[in-house]
VOLOZA-389424 format. One record per residue: x, y, z of N, C-alpha, C in turn; residue number from 1; residue in one letter. Coordinates in steps of 0.2 Angstrom, whole numbers, plus 2048, in hexadecimal, padded with zeros to 3 digits. Layout:
// VOLOZA-389424
X / Y / Z / X / Y / Z / X / Y / Z / NUM / a
...
***
This chain:
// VOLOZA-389424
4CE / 636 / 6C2 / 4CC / 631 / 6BE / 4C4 / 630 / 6BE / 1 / x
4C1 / 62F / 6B9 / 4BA / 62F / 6B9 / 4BA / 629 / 6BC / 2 / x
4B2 / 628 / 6BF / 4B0 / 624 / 6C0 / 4AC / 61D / 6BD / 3 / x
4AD / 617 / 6BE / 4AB / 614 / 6B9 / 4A1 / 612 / 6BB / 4 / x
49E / 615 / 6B3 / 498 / 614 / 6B2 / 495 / 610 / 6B5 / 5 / x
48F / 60F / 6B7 / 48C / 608 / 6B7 / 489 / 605 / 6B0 / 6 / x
489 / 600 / 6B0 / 487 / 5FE / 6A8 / 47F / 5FF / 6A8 / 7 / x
47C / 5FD / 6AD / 475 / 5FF / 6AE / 471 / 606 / 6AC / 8 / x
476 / 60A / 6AD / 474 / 613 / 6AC / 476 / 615 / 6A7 / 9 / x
47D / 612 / 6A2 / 47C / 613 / 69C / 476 / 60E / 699 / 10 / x
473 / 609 / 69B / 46E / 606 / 695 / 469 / 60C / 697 / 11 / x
467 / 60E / 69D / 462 / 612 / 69F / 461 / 61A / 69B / 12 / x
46A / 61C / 69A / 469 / 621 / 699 / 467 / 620 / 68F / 13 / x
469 / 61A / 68B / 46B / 61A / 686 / 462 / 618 / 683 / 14 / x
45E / 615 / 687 / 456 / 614 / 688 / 454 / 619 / 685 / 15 / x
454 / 61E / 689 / 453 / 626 / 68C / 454 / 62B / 686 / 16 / x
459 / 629 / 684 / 45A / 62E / 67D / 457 / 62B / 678 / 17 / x
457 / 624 / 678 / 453 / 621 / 670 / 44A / 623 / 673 / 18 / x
44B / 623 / 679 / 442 / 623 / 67A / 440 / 62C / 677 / 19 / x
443 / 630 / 679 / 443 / 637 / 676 / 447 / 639 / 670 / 20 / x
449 / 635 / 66D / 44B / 636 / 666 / 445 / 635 / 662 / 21 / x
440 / 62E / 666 / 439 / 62A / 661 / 435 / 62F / 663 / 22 / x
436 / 633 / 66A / 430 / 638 / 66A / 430 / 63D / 666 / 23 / x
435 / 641 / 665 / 436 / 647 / 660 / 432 / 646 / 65A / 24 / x
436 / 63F / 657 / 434 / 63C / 650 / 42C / 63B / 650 / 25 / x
42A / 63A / 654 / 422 / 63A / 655 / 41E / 641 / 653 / 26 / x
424 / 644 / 658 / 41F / 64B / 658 / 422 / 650 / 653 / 27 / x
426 / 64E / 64F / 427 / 653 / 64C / 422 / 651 / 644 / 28 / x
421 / 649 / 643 / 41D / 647 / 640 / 415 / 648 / 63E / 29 / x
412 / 64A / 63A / 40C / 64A / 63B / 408 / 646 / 634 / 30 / x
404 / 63F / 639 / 401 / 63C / 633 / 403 / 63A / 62E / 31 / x
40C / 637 / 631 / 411 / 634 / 62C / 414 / 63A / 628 / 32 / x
413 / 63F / 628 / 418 / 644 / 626 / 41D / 64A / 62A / 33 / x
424 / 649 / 629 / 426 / 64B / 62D / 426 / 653 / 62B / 34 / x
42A / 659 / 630 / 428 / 660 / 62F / 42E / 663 / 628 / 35 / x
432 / 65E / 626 / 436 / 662 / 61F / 430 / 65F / 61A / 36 / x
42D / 659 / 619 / 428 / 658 / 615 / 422 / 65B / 615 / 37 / x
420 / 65F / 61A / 41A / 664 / 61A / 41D / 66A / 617 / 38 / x
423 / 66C / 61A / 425 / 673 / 617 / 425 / 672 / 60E / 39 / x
42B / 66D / 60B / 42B / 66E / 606 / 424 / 66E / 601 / 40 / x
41F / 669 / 603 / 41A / 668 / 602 / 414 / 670 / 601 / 41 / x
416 / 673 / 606 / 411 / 67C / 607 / 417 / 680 / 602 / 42 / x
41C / 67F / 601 / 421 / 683 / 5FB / 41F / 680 / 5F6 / 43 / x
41D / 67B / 5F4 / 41C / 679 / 5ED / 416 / 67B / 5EB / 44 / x
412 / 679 / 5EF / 409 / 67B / 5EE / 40A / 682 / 5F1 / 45 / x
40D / 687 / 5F3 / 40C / 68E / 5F4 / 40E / 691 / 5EE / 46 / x
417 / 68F / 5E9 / 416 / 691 / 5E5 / 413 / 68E / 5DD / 47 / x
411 / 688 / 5DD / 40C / 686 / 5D8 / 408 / 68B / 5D9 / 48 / x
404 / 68F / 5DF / 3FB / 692 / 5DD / 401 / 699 / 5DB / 49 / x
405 / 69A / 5DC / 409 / 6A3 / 5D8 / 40A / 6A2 / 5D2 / 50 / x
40C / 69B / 5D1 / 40D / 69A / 5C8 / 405 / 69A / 5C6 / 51 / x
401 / 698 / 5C8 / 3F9 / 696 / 5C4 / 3F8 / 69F / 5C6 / 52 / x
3F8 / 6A2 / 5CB / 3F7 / 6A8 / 5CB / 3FB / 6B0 / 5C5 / 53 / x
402 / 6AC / 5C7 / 405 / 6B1 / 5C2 / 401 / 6B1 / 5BA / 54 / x
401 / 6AA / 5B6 / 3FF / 6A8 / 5B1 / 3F8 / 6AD / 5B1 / 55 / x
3F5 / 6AC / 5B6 / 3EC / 6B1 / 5B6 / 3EF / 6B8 / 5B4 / 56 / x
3F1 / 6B8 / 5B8 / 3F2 / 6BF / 5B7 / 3F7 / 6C3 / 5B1 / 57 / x
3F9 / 6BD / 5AB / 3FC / 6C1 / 5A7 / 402 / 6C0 / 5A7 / 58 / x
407 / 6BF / 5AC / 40D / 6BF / 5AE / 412 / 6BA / 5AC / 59 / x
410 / 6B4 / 5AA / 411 / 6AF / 5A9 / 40D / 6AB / 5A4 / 60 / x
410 / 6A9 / 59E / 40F / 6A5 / 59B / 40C / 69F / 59A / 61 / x
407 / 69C / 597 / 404 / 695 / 597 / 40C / 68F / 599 / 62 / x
410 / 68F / 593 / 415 / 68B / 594 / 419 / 68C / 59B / 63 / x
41B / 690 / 59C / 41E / 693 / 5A4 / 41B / 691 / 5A9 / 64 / x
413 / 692 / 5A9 / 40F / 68D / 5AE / 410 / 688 / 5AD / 65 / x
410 / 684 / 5A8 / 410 / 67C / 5A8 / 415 / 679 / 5A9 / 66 / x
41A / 67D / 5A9 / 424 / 67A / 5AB / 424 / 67D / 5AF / 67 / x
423 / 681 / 5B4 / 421 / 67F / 5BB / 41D / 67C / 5BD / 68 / x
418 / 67C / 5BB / 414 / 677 / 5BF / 416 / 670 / 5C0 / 69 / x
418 / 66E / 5BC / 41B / 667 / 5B9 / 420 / 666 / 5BF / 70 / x
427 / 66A / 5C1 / 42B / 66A / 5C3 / 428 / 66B / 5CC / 71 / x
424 / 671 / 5CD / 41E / 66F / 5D5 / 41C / 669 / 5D6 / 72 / x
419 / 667 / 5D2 / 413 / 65F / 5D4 / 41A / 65B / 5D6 / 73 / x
41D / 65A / 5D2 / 423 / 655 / 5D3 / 427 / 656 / 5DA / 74 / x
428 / 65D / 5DB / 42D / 65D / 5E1 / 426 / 65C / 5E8 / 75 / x
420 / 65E / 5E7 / 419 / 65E / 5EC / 418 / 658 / 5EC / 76 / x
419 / 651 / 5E6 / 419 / 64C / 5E7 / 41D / 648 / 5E9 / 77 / x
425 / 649 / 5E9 / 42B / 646 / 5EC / 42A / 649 / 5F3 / 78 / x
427 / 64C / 5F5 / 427 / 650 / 5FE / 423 / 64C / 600 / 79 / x
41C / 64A / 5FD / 417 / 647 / 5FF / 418 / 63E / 5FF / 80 / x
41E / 63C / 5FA / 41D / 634 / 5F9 / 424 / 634 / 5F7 / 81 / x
427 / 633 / 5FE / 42F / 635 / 5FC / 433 / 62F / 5F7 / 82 / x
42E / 628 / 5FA / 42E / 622 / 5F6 / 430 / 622 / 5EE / 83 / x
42B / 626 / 5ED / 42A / 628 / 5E5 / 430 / 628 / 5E4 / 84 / x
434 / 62D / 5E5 / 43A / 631 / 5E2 / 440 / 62B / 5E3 / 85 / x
43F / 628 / 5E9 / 446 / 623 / 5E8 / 444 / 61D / 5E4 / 86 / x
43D / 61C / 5E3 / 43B / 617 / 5DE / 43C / 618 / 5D4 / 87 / x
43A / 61F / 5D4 / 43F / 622 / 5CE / 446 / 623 / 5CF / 88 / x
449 / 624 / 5D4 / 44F / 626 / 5D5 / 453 / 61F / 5D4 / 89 / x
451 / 619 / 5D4 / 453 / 613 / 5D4 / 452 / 60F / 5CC / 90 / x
44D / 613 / 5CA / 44C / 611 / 5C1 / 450 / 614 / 5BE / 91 / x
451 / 61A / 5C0 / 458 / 621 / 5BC / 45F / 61C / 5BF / 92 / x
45F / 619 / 5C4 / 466 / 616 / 5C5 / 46A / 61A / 5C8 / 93 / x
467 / 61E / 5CE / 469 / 622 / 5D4 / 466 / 61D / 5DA / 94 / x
46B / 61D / 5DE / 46A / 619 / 5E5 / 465 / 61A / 5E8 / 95 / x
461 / 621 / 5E8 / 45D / 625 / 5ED / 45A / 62A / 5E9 / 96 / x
455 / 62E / 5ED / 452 / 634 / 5E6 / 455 / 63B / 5EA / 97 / x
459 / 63A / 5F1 / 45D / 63F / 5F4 / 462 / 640 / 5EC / 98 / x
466 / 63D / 5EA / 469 / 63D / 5E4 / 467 / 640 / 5E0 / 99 / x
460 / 63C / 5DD / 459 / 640 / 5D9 / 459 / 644 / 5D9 / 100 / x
458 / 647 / 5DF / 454 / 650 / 5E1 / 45B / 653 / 5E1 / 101 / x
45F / 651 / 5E2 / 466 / 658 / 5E1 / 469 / 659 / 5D9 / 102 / x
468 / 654 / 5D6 / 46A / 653 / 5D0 / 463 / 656 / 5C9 / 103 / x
45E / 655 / 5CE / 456 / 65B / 5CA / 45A / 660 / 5CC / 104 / x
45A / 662 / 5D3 / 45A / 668 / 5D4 / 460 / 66C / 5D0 / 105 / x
465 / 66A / 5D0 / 46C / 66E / 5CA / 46A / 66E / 5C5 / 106 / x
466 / 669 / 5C1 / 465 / 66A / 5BA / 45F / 670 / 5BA / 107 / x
458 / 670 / 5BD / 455 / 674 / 5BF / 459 / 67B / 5BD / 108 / x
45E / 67C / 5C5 / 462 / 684 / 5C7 / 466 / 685 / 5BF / 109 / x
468 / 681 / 5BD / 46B / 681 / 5B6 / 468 / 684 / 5B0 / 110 / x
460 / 682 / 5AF / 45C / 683 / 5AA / 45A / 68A / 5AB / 111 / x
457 / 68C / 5B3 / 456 / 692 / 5B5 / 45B / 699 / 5B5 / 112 / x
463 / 696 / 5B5 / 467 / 69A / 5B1 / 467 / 69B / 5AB / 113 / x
465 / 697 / 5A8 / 468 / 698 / 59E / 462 / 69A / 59E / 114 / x
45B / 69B / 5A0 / 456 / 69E / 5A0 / 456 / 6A6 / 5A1 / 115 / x
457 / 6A7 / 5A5 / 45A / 6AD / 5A9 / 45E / 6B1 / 5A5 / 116 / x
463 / 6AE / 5A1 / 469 / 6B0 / 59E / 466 / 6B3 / 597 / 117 / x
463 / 6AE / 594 / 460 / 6B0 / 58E / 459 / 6B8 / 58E / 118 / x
456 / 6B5 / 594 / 452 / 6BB / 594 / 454 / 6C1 / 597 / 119 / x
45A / 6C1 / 59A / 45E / 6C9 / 59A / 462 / 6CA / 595 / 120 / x
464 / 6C7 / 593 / 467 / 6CA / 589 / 462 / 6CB / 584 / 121 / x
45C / 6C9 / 585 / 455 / 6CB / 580 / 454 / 6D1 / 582 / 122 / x
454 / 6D2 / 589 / 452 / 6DA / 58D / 458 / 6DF / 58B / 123 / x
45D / 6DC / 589 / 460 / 6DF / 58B / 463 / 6E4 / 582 / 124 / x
461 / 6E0 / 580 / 460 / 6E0 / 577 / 459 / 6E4 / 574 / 125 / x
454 / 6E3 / 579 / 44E / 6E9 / 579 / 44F / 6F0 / 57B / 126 / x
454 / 6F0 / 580 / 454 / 6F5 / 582 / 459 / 6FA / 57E / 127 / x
45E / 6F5 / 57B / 463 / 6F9 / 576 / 461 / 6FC / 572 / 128 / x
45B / 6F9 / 56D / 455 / 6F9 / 569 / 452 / 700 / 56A / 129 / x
450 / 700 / 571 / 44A / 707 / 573 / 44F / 70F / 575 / 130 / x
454 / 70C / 577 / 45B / 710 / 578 / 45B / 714 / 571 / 131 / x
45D / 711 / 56B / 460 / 712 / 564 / 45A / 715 / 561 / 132 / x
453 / 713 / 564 / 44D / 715 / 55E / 44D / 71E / 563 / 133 / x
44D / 71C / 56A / 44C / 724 / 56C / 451 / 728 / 569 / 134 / x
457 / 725 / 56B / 45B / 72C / 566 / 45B / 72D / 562 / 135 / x
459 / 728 / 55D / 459 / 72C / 557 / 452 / 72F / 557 / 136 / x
44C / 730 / 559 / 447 / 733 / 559 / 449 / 73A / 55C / 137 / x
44B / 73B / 560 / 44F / 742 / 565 / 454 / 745 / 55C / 138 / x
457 / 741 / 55B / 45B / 743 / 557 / 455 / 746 / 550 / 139 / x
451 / 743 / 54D / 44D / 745 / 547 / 44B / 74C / 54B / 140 / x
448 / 74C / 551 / 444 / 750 / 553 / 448 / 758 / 553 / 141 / x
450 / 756 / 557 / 453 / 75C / 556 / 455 / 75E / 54F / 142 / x
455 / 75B / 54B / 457 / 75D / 545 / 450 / 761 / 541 / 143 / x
449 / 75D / 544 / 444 / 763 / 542 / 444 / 769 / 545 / 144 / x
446 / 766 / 54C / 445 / 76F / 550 / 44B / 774 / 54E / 145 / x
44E / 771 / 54C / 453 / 775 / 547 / 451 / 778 / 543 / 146 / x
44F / 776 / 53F / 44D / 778 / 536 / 446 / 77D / 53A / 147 / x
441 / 77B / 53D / 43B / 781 / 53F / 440 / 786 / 541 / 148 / x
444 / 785 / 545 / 449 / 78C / 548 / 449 / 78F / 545 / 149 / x
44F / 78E / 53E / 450 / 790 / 539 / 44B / 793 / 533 / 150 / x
445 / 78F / 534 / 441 / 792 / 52F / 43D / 798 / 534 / 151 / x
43C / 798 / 538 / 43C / 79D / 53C / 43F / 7A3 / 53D / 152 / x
448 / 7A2 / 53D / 449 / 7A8 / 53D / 44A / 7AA / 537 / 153 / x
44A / 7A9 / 530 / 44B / 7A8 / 52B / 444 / 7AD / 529 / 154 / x
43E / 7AC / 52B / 438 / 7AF / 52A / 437 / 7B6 / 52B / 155 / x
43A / 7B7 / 534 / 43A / 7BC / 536 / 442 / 7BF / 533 / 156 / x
447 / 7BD / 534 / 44B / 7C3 / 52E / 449 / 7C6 / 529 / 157 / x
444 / 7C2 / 527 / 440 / 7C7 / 520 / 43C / 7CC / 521 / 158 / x
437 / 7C8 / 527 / 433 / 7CE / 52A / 437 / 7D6 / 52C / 159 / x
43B / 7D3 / 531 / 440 / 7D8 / 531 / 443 / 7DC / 52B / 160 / x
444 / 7DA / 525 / 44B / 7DF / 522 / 443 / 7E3 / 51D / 161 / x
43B / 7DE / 51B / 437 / 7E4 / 519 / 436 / 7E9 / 51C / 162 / x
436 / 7EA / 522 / 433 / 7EE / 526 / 436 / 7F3 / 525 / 163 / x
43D / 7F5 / 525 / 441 / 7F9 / 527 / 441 / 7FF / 520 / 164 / x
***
C-alpha cells in the first residue's frame, strides 16, 4: 500500500514546480519575447532580405517582391505583436489570430500551388515549342544535306563518265 503523502510536501512539491515553470518562462524570454517569436521573426526578416535580394539580382520580379514582402512584414509583425493578429483576428470574427494564421497560412499553401501549377505548364508548353522548332530545324537541315549529297554526287558522275 502506498503511503499516505503529507499535505505539506505536496504543497511544497506543487510551489516547486510553479516556481521552475516561472523560471524557465523568464529564461526562455528575452525582453518580452519568447524564443518561437525570435525564430519566426529571423525567418521572416532573413527571407524578406532573399526576396529584396533575389529581385536585385534579376530573379524575381518587381510584383513577386511586393507579394512577398507584403506577406513577410505581416507574418514579422504577428511574431513581433502577437496582439495585432488576435486584434484582426477578432474583426475578421475568428476567436484568436492562432485561427488567423492557420487559415492565411492554407490560403497562402493554396495560392503557392495554383502558382506553381500554372508555371510548370508554361515551361512545359515552352519546352514542347523548342522541342518541335528543333526537329524541324534538324529536319530542314537533313533534307539540305541531302540534296548537297546528291548534287554532289550527281556533279562527280559527270566528271566521271567525261573522262573516260
Amino acid at each position: 500500500m502506498p503511503e499516505p503523502v503529507n499535505p505539506a510536501l505536496q504543497q511544497l512539491a506543487f510551489f516547486a514546480q510553479g516556481t521552475v515553470r516561472k523560471a524557465t518562462e523568464k529564461a526562455v524570454q528575452v525582453e518580452g519575447l519568447n524564443v518561437l517569436q525570435i525564430i519566426v521573426f529571423s525567418i521572416g526578416a532573413f527571407l524578406l532580405l532573399t526576396t529584396w535580394y533575389a529581385k536585385i539580382r534579376g530573379r524575381a520580379s518587381l510584383g513577386e517582391a511586393l507579394r512577398w514582402s507584403v506577406v513577410l512584414l505581416a507574418v514579422c509583425s504577428f511574431a513581433l505583436f502577437p496582439k495585432l493578429s488576435t486584434r484582426l483576428a477578432v474583426f475578421l470574427g475568428y476567436n484568436n489570430g492562432r485561427f488567423l494564421a492557420l487559415y492565411a497560412s492554407v490560403i497562402v499553401l493554396f495560392v503557392c500551388v495554383v502558382l506553381l501549377y500554372s508555371r510548370t505548364r508554361k515551361l512545359s508548353r515552352e519546352i514542347t515549342l523548342l522541342v518541335r522548332q528543333i526537329a524541324i530545324q534538324r529536319g530542314h537541315d537533313a533534307i539540305e544535306d541531302r540534296r548537297r549529297d546528291q548534287k554532289l554526287d550527281a556533279r562527280s558522275g559527270d566528271q566521271d563518265s567525261c573522262s573516260v
